[in-house]
C-alpha positions in Angstrom: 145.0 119.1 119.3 144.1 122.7 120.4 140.4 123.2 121.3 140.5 126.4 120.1 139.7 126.8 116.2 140.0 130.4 114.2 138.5 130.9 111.1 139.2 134.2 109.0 137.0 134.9 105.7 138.4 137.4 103.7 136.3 137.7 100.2 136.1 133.9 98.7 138.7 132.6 100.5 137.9 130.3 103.6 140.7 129.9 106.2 140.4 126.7 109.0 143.4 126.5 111.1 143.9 123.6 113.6 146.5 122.6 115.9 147.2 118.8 116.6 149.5 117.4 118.8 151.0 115.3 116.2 153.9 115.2 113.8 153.9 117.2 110.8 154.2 114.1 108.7 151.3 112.5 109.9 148.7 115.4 109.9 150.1 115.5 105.9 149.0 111.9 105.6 145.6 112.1 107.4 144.9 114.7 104.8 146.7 113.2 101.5 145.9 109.5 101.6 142.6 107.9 100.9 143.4 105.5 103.9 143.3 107.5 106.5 140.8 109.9 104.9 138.4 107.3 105.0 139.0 106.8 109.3 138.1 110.5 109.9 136.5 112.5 107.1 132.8 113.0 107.4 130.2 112.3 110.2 130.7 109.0 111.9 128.8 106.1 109.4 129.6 107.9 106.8 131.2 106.4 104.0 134.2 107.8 101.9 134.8 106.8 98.2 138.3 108.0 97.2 
């Protein structure tokens, strides 16, 4: 994963781009199934209902 984040805003549109050392397929999954949404999204403790 890059350290380096860029954001752009243009009007109500919010851009976050991110690069991971990882394969395409697996970033899609981190990010479309409840599974693995629930290892990484939010703070750590947090819980995740999906």
């Amino acid at each position: 994963m890059s350290n380096k984040t860029i954001t752009k805003v243009e009007g109500s549109e919010f851009i976050l781009e991110r690069v991971f050392d990882a394969p395409r397929s697996l970033v899609f999954q981190a990010y479309s199934e409840a599974e693995h949404l629930k290892k990484w999204w939010g703070p750590r403790g947090w819980i995740l209902t999906v």
